[in-house]
C-alpha positions in Angstrom: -74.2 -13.4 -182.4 -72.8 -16.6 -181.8 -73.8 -19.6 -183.3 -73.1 -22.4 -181.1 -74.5 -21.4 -177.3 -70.9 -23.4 -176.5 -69.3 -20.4 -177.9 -68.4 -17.2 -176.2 -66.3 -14.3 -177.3 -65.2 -12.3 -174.7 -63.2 -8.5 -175.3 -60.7 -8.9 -172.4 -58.9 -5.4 -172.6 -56.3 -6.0 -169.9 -54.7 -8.0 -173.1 -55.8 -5.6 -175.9 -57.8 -9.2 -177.5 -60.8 -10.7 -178.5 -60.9 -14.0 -177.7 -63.8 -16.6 -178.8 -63.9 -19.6 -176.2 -65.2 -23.0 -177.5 -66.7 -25.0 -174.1 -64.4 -22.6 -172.0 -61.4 -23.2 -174.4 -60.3 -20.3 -176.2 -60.3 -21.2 -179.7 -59.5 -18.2 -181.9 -58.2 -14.4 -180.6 -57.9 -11.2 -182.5 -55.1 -8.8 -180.7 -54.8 -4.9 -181.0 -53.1 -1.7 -179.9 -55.4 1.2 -179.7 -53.6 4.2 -181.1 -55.0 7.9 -181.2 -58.8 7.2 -182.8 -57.5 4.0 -184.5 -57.7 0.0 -183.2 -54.5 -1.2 -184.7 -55.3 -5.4 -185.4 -52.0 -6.6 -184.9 -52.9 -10.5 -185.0 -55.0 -13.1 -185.4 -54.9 -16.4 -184.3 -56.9 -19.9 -184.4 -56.0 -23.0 -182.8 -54.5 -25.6 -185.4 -57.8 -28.3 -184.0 -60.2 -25.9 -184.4 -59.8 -24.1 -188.0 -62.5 -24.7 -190.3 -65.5 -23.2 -188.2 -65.3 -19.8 -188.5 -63.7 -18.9 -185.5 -61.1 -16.2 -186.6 -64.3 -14.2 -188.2 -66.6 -14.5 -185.3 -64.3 -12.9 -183.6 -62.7 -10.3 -186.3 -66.5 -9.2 -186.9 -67.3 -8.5 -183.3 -64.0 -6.8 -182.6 -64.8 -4.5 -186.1 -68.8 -4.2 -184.7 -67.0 -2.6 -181.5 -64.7 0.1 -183.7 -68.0 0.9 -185.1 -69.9 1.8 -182.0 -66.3 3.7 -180.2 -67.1 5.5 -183.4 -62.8 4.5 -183.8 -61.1 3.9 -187.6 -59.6 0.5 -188.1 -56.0 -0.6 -189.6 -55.6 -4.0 -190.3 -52.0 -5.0 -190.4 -53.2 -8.7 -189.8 -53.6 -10.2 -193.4 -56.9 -11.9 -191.8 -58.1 -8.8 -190.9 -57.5 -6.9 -193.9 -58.9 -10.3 -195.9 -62.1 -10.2 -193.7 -62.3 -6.1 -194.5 -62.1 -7.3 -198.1 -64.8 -9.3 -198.2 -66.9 -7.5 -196.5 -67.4 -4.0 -197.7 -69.8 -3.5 -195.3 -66.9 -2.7 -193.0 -64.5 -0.8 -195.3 -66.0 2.5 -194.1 -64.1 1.9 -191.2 -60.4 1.8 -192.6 -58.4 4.7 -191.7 -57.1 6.9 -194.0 -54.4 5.6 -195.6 -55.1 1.9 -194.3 
């Protein structure tokens, strides 16, 4: 799903994150608490050098693509999260209730 084949993104759950390397530099991460049924995004973040690629939703959309299949609810309380959610509605099925 990456574009680049110099891209990665890699779910390293000992850190509750996402993170999308750039030639072995990690470039953008998406971090979360997993509560109850729910993946709680807590924060998202791109290195200042590389914004402007597309990094943040690379990530955010795998991260959201893995809720889906753990059959889990989402709550975004990262605005990029929520923004990303917003703007694609193909995802807003998985907002918890409330969210």
């Amino acid at each position: 799903m990456n574009d680049r084949p110099d891209e990665h993104i890699h779910h390293d759950r000992t850190r509750s994150r996402y993170e999308l390397t750039v030639d072995g530099v990690v470039g953008a991460y998406a971090e979360y608490e997993v509560v109850g049924d729910s993946v709680v995004f807590t924060h998202t973040v791109t290195l200042p050098a590389m914004r402007g690629r597309g990094l943040a939703a690379k990530v955010v959309r795998r991260a959201l693509d893995d809720a889906r299949a753990d059959a889990r609810t989402v709550v975004p309380q990262c605005w990029y999260v929520a923004q990303y959610i917003d703007q694609h509605p193909e995802y807003a099925d998985l907002l918890a209730a409330g969210a």
